[in-house]
N, CA, C and O atoms as CSV, one atom per row, in Angstrom:
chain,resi,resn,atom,element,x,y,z
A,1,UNK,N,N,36.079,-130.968,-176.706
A,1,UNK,CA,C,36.535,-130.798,-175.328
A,1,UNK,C,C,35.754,-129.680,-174.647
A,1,UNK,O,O,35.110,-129.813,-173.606
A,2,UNK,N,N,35.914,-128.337,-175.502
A,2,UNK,CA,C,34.984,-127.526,-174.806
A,2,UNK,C,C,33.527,-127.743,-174.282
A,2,UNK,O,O,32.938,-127.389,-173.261
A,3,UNK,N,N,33.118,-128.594,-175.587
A,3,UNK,CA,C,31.247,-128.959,-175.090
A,3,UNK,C,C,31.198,-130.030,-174.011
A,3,UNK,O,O,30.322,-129.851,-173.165
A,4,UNK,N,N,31.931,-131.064,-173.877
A,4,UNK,CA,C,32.376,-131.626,-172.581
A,4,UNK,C,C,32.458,-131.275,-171.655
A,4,UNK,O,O,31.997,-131.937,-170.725
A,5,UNK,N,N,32.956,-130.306,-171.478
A,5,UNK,CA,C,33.287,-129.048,-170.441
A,5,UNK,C,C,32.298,-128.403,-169.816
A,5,UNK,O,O,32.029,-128.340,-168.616
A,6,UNK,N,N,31.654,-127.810,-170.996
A,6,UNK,CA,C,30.501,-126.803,-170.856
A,6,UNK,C,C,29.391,-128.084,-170.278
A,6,UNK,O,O,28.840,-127.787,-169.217
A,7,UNK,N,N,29.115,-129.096,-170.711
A,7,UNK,CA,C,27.865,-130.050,-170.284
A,7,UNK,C,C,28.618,-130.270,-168.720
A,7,UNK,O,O,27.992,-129.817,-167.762
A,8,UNK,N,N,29.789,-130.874,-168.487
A,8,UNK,CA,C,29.814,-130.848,-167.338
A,8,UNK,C,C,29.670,-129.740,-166.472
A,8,UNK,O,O,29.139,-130.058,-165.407
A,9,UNK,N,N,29.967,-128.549,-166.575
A,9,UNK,CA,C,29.646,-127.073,-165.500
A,9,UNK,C,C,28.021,-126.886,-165.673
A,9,UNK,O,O,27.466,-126.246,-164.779
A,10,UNK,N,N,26.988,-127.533,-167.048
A,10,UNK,CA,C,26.051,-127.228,-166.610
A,10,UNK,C,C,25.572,-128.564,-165.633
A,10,UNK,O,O,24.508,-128.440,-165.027
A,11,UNK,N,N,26.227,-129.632,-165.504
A,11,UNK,CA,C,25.578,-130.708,-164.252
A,11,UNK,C,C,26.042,-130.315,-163.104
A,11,UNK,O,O,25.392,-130.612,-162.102
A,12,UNK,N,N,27.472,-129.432,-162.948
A,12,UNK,CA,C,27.598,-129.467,-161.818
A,12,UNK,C,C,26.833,-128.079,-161.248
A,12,UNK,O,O,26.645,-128.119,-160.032
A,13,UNK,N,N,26.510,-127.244,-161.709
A,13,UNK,CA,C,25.561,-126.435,-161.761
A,13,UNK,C,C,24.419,-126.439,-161.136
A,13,UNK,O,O,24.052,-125.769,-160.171
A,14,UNK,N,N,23.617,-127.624,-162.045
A,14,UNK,CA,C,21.992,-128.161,-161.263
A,14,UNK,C,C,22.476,-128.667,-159.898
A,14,UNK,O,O,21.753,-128.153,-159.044
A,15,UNK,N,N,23.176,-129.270,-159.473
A,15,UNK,CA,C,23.955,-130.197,-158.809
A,15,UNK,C,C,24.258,-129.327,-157.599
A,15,UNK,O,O,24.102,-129.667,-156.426
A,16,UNK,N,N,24.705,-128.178,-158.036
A,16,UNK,CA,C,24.995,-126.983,-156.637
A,16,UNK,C,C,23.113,-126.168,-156.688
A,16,UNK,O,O,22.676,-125.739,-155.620
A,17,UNK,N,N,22.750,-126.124,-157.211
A,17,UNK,CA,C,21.729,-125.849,-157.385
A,17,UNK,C,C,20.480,-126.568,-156.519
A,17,UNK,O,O,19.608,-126.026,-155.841
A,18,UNK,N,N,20.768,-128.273,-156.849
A,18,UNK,CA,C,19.677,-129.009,-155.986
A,18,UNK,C,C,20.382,-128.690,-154.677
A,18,UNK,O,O,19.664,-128.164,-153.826
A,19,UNK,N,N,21.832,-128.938,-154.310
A,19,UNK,CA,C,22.082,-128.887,-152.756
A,19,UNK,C,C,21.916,-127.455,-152.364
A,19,UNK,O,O,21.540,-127.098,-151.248
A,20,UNK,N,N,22.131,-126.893,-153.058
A,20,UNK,CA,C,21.614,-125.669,-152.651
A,20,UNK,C,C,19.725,-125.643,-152.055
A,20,UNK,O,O,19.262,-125.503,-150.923
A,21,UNK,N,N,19.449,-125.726,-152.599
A,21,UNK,CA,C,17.881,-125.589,-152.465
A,21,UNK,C,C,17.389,-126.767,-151.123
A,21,UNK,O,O,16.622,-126.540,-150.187
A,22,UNK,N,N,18.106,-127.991,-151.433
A,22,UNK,CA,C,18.125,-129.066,-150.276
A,22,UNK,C,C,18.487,-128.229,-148.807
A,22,UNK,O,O,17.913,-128.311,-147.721
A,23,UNK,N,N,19.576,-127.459,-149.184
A,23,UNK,CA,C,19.880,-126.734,-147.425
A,23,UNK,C,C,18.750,-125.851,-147.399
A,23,UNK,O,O,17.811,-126.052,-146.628
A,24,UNK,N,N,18.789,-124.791,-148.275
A,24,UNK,CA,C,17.720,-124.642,-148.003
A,24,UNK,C,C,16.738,-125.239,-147.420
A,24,UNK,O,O,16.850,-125.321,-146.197
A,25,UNK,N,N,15.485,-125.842,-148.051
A,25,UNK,CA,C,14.772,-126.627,-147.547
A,25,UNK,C,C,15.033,-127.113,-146.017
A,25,UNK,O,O,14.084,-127.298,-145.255
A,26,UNK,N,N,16.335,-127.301,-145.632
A,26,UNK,CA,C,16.452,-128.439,-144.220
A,26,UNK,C,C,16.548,-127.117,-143.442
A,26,UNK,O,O,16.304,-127.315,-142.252
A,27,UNK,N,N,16.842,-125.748,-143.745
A,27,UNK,CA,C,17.524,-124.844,-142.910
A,27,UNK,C,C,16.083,-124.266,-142.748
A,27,UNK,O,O,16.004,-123.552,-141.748
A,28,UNK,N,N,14.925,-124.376,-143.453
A,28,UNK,CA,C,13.571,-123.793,-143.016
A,28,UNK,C,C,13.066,-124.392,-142.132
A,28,UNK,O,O,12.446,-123.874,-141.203
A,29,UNK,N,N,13.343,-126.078,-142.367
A,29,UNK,CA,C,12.718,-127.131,-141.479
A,29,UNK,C,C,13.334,-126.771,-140.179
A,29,UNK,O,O,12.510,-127.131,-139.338
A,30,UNK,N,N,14.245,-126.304,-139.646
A,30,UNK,CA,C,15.513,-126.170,-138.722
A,30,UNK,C,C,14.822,-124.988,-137.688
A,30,UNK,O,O,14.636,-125.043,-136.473
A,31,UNK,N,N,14.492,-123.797,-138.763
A,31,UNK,CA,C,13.872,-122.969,-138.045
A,31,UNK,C,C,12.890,-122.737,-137.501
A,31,UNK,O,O,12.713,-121.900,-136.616
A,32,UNK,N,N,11.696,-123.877,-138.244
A,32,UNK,CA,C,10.532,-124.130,-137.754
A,32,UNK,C,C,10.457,-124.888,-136.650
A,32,UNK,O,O,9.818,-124.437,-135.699
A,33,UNK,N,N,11.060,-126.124,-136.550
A,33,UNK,CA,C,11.125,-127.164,-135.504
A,33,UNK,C,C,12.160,-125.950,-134.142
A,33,UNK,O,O,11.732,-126.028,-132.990
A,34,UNK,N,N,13.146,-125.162,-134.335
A,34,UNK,CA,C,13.632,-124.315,-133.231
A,34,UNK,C,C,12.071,-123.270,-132.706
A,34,UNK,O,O,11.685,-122.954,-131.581
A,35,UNK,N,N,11.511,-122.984,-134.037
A,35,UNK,CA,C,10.247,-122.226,-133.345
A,35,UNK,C,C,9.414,-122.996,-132.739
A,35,UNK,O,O,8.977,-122.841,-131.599
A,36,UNK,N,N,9.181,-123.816,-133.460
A,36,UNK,CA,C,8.268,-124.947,-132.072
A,36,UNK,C,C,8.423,-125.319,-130.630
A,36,UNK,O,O,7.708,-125.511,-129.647
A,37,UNK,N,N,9.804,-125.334,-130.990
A,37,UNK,CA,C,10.361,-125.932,-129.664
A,37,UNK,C,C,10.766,-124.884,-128.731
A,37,UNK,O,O,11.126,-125.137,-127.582
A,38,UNK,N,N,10.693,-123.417,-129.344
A,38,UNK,CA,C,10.814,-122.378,-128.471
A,38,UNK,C,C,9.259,-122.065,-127.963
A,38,UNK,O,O,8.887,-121.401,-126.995
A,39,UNK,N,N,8.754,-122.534,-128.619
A,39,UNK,CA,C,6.961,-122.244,-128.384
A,39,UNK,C,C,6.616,-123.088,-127.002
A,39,UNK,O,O,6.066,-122.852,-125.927
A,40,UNK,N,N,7.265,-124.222,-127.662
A,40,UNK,CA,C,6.805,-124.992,-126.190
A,40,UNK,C,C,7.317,-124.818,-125.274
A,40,UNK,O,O,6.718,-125.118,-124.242
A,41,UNK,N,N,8.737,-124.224,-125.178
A,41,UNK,CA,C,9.561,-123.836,-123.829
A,41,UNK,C,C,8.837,-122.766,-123.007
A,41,UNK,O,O,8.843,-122.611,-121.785
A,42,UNK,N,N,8.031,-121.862,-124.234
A,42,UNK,CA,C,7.819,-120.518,-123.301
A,42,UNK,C,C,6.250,-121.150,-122.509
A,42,UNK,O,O,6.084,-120.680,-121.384
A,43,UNK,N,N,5.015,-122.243,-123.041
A,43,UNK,CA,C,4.221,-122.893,-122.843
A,43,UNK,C,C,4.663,-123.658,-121.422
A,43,UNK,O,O,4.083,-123.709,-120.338
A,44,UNK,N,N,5.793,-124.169,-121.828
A,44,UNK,CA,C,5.978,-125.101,-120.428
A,44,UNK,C,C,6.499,-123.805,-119.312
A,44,UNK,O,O,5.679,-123.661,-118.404
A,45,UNK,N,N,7.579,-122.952,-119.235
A,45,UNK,CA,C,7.811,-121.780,-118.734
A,45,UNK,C,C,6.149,-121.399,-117.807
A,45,UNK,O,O,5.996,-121.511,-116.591
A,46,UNK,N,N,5.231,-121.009,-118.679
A,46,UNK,CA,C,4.304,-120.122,-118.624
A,46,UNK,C,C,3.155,-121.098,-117.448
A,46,UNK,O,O,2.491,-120.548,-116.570
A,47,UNK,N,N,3.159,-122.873,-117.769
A,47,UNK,CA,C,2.390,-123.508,-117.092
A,47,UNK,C,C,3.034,-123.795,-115.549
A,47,UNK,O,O,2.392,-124.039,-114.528
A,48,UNK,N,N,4.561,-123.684,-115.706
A,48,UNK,CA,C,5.545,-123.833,-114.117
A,48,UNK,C,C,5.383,-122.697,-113.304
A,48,UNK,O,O,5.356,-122.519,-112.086
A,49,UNK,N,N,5.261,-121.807,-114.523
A,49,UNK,CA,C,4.998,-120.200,-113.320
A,49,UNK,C,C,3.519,-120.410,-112.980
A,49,UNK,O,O,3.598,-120.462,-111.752
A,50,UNK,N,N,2.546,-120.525,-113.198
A,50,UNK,CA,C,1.089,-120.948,-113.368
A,50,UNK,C,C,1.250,-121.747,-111.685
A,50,UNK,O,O,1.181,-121.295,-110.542
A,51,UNK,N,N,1.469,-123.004,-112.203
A,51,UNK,CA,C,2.078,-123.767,-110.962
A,51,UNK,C,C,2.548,-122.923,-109.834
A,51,UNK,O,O,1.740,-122.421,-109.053
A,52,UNK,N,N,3.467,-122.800,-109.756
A,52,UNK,CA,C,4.273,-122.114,-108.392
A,52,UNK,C,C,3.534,-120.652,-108.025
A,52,UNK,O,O,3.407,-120.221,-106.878
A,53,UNK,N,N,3.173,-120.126,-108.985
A,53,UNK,CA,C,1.940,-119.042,-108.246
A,53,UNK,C,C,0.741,-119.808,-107.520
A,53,UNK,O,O,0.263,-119.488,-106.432
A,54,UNK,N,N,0.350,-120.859,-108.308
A,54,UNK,CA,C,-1.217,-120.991,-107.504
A,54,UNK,C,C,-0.558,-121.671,-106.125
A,54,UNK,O,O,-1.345,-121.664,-105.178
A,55,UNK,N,N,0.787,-122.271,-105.845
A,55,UNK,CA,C,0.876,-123.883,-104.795
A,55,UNK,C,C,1.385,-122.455,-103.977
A,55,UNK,O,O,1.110,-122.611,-102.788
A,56,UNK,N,N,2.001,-121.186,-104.198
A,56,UNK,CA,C,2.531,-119.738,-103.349
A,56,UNK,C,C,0.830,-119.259,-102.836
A,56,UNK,O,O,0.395,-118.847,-101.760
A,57,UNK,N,N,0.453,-119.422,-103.602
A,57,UNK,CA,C,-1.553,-118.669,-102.801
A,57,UNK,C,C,-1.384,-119.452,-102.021
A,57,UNK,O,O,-0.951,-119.029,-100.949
A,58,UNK,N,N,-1.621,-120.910,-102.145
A,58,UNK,CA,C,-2.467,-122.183,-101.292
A,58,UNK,C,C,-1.339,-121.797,-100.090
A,58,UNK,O,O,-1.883,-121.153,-99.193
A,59,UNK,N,N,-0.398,-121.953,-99.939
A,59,UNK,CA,C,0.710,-122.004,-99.300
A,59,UNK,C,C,0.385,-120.682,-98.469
A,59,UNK,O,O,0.526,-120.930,-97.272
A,60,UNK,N,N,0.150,-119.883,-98.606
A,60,UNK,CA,C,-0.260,-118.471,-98.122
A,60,UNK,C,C,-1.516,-118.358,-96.924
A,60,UNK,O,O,-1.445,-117.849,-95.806
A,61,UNK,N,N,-2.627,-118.998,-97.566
A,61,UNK,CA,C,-3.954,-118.955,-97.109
A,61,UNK,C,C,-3.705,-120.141,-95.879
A,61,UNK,O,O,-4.188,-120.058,-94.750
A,62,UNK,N,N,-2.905,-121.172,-96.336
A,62,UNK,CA,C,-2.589,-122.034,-95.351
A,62,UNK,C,C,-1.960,-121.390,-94.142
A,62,UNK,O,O,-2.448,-121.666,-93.046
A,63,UNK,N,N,-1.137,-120.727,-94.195
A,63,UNK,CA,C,-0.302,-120.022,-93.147
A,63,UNK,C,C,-0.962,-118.988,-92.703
A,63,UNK,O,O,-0.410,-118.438,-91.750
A,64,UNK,N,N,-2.112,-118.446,-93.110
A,64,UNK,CA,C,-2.900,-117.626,-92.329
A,64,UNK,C,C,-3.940,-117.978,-92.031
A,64,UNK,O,O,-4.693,-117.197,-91.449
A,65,UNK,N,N,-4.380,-119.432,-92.369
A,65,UNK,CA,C,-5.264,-120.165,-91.536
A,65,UNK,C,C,-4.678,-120.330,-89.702
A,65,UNK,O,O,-5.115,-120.016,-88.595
A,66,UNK,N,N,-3.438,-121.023,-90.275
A,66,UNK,CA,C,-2.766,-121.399,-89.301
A,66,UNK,C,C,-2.554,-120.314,-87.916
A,66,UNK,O,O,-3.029,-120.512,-86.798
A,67,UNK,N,N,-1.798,-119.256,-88.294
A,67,UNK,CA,C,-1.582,-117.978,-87.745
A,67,UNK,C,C,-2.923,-117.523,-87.181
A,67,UNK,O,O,-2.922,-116.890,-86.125
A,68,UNK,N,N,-4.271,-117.847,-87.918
A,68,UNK,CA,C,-5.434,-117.602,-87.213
A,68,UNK,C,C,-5.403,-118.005,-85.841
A,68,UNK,O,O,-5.351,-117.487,-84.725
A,69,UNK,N,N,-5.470,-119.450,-86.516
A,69,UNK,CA,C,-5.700,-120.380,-85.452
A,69,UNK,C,C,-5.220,-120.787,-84.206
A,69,UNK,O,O,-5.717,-121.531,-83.361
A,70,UNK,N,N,-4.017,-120.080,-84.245
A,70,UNK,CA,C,-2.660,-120.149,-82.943
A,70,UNK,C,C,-3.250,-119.053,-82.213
A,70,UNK,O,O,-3.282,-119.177,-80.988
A,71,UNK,N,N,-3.865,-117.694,-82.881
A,71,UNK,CA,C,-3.641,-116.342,-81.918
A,71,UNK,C,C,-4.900,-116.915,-81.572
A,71,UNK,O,O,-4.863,-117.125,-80.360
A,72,UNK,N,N,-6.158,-117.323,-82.119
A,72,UNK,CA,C,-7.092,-117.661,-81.212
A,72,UNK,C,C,-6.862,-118.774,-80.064
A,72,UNK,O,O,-7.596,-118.853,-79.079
A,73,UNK,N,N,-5.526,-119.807,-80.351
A,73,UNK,CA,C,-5.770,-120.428,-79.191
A,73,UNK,C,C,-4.533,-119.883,-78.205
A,73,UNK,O,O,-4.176,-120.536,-77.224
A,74,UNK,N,N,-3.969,-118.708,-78.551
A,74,UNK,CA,C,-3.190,-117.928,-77.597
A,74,UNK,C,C,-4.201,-116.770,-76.758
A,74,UNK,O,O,-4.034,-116.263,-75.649
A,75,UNK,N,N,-5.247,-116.590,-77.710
A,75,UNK,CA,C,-6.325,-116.132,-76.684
A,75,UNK,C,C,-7.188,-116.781,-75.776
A,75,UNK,O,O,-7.681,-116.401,-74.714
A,76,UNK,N,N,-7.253,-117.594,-76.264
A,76,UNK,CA,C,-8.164,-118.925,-75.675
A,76,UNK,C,C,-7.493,-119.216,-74.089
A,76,UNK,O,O,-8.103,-119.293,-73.023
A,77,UNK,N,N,-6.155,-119.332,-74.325
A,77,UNK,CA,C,-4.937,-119.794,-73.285
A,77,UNK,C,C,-4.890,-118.568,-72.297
A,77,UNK,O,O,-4.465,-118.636,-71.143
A,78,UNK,N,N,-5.194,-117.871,-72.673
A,78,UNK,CA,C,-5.217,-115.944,-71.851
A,78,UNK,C,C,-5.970,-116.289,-71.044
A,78,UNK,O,O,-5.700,-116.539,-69.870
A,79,UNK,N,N,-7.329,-116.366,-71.720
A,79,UNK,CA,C,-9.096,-115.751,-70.862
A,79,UNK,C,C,-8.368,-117.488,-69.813
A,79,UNK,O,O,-8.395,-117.180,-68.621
A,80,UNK,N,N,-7.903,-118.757,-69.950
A,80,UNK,CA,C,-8.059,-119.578,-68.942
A,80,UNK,C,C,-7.042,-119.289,-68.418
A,80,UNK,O,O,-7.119,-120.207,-67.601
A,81,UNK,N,N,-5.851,-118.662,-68.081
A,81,UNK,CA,C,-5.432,-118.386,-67.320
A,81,UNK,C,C,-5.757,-116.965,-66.268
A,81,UNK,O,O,-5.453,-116.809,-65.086
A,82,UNK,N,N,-6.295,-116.283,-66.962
A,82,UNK,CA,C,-7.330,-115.149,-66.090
A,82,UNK,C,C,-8.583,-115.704,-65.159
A,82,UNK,O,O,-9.050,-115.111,-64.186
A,83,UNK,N,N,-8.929,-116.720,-65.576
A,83,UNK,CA,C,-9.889,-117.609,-65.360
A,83,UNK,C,C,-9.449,-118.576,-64.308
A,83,UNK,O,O,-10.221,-119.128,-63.525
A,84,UNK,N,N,-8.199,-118.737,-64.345
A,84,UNK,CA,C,-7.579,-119.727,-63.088
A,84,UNK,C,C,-7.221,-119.120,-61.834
A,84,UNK,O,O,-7.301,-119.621,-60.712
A,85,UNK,N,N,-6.728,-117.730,-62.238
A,85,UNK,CA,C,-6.696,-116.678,-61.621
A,85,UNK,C,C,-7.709,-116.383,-60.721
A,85,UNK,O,O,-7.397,-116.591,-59.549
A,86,UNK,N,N,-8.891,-115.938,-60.927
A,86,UNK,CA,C,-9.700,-115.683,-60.609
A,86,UNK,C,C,-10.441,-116.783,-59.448
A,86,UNK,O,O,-10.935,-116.600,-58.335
A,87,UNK,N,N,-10.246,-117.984,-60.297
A,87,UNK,CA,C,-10.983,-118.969,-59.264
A,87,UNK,C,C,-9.718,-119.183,-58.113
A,87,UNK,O,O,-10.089,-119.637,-57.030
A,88,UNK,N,N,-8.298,-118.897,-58.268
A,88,UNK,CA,C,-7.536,-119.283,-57.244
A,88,UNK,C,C,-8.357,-117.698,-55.988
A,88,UNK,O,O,-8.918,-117.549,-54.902
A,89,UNK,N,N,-7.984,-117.104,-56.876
A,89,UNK,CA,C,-8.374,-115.604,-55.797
A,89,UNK,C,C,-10.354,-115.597,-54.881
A,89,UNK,O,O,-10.760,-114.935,-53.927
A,90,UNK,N,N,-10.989,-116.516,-55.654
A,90,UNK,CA,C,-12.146,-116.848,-54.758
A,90,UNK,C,C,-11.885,-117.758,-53.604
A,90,UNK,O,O,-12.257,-117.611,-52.440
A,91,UNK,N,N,-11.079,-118.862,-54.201
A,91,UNK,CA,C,-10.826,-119.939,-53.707
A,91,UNK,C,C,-10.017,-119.863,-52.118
A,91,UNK,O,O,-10.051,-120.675,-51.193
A,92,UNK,N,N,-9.330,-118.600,-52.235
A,92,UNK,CA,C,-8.645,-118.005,-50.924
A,92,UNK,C,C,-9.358,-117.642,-50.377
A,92,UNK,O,O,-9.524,-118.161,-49.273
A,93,UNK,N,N,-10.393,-116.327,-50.865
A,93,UNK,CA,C,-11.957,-115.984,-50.036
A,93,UNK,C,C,-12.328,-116.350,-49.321
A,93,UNK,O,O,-12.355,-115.986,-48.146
A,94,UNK,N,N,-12.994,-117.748,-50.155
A,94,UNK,CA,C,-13.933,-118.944,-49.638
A,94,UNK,C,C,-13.235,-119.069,-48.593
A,94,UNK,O,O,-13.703,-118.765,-47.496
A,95,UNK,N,N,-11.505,-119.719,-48.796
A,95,UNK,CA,C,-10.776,-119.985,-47.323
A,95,UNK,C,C,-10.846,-119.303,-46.149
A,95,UNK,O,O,-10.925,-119.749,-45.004
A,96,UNK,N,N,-10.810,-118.222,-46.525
A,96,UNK,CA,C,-10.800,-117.229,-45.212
A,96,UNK,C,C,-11.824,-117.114,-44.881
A,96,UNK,O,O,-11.976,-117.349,-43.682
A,97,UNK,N,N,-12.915,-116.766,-45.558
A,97,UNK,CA,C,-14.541,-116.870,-44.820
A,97,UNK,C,C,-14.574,-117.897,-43.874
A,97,UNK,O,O,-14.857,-117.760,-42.684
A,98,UNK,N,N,-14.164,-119.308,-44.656
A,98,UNK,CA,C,-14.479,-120.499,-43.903
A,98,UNK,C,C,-13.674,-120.698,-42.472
A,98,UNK,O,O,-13.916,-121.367,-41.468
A,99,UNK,N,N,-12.631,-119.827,-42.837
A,99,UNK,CA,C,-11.562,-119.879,-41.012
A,99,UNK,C,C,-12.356,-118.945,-40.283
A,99,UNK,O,O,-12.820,-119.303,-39.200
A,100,UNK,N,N,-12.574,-117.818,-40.712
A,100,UNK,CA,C,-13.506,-116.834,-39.402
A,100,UNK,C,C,-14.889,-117.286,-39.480
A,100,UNK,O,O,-15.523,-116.573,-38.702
A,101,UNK,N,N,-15.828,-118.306,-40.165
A,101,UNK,CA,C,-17.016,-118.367,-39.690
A,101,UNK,C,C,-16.289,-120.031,-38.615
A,101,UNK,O,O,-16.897,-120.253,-37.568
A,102,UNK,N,N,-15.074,-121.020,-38.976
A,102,UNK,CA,C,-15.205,-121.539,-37.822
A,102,UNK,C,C,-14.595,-121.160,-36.134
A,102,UNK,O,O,-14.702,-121.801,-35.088
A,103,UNK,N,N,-14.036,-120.038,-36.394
A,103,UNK,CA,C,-13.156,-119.182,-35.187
A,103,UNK,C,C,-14.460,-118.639,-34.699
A,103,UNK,O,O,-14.630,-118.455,-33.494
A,104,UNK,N,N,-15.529,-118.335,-35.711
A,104,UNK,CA,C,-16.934,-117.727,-34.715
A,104,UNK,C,C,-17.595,-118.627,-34.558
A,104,UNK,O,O,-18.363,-118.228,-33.683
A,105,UNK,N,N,-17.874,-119.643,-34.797
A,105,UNK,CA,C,-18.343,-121.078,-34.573
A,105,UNK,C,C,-17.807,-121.954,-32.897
A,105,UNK,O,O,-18.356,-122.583,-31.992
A,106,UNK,N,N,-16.415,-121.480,-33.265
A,106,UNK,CA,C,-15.610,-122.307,-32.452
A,106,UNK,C,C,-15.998,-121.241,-31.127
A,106,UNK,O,O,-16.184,-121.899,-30.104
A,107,UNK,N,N,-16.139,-119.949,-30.949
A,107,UNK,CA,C,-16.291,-118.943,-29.640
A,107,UNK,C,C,-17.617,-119.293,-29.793
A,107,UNK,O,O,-18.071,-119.469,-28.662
A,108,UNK,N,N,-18.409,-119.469,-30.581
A,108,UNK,CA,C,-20.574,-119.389,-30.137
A,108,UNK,C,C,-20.542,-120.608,-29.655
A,108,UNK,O,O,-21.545,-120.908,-29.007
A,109,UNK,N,N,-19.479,-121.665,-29.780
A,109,UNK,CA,C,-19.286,-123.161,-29.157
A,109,UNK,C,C,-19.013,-122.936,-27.895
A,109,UNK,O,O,-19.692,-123.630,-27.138
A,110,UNK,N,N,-17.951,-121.915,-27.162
A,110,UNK,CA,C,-17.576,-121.971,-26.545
A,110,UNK,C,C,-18.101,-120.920,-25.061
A,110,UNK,O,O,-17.760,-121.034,-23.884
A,111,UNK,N,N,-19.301,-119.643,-25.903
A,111,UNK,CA,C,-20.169,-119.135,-25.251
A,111,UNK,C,C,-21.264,-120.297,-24.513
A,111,UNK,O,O,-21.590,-120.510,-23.345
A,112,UNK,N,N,-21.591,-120.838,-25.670
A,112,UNK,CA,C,-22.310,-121.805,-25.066
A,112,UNK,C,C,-22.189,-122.892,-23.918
A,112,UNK,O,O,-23.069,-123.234,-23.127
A,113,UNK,N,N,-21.132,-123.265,-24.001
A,113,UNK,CA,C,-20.671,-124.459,-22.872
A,113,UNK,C,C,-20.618,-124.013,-22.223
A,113,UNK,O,O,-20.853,-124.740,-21.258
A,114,UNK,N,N,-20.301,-122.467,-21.750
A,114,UNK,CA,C,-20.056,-121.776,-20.364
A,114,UNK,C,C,-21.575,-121.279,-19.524
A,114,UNK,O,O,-21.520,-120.724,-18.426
C-alpha cells in the first residue's frame, strides 16, 4: 500500500511539475505577445503623432499663405480706392475747368456778336 502510494505522489508530482512548467511556458508566451503588442501601440502612438504634427505644419503654412494673400488683396483694395478717389477729385477739376472755360467761351461769344 505504501509503495502504491509513494508511486502515485511521485506521478502526481511530475504531473504538477509538467503543468507547472506548461504555465510557465504560456505565462512567458503571454508576456512576450503583451510586449509586442505594447511595442506596436507605442509604434502606432508614435506614427499618429507623426501624422497630426506634419497635417498641424501643412495646416499652418496654409493659413499663412492665406492670411498673406487677403492682406495683400486688402492692400490691393486700399491703393484702388485711393485711386478712385483721386480720379473722382480730378474728375470734378476737369468739371469745373470745363464750366469756366465755357462761361469764358460763352462771354468771348458774346464780345464778339456785339
Amino acid at each position: 500500500q505504501l509503495h502504491l502510494t509513494m508511486s502515485e505522489k511521485t506521478k502526481l508530482t511530475k504531473s504538477l511539475e509538467m503543468v507547472q512548467k506548461e504555465l510557465q511556458e504560456k505565462e512567458s508566451e503571454m508576456k512576450r505577445e503583451i510586449s509586442e503588442y505594447k511595442d506596436r501601440l507605442l509604434q502606432a502612438e508614435k506614427e499618429h503623432q507623426d501624422a497630426l504634427t506634419e497635417a498641424n505644419r501643412k495646416n499652418e503654412a496654409e493659413i499663412e499663405a492665406y492670411q498673406d494673400k487677403m492682406n495683400s488683396l486688402e492692400q490691393f483694395i486700399s491703393s484702388q480706392k485711393l485711386e478712385i478717389e483721386h480720379l473722382k477729385s480730378n474728375k470734378e477739376e476737369l468739371n469745373n475747368s470745363l464750366k469756366e472755360a465755357n462761361q469764358t467761351l460763352g462771354e468771348l461769344l458774346k464780345t464778339k456778336v456785339r
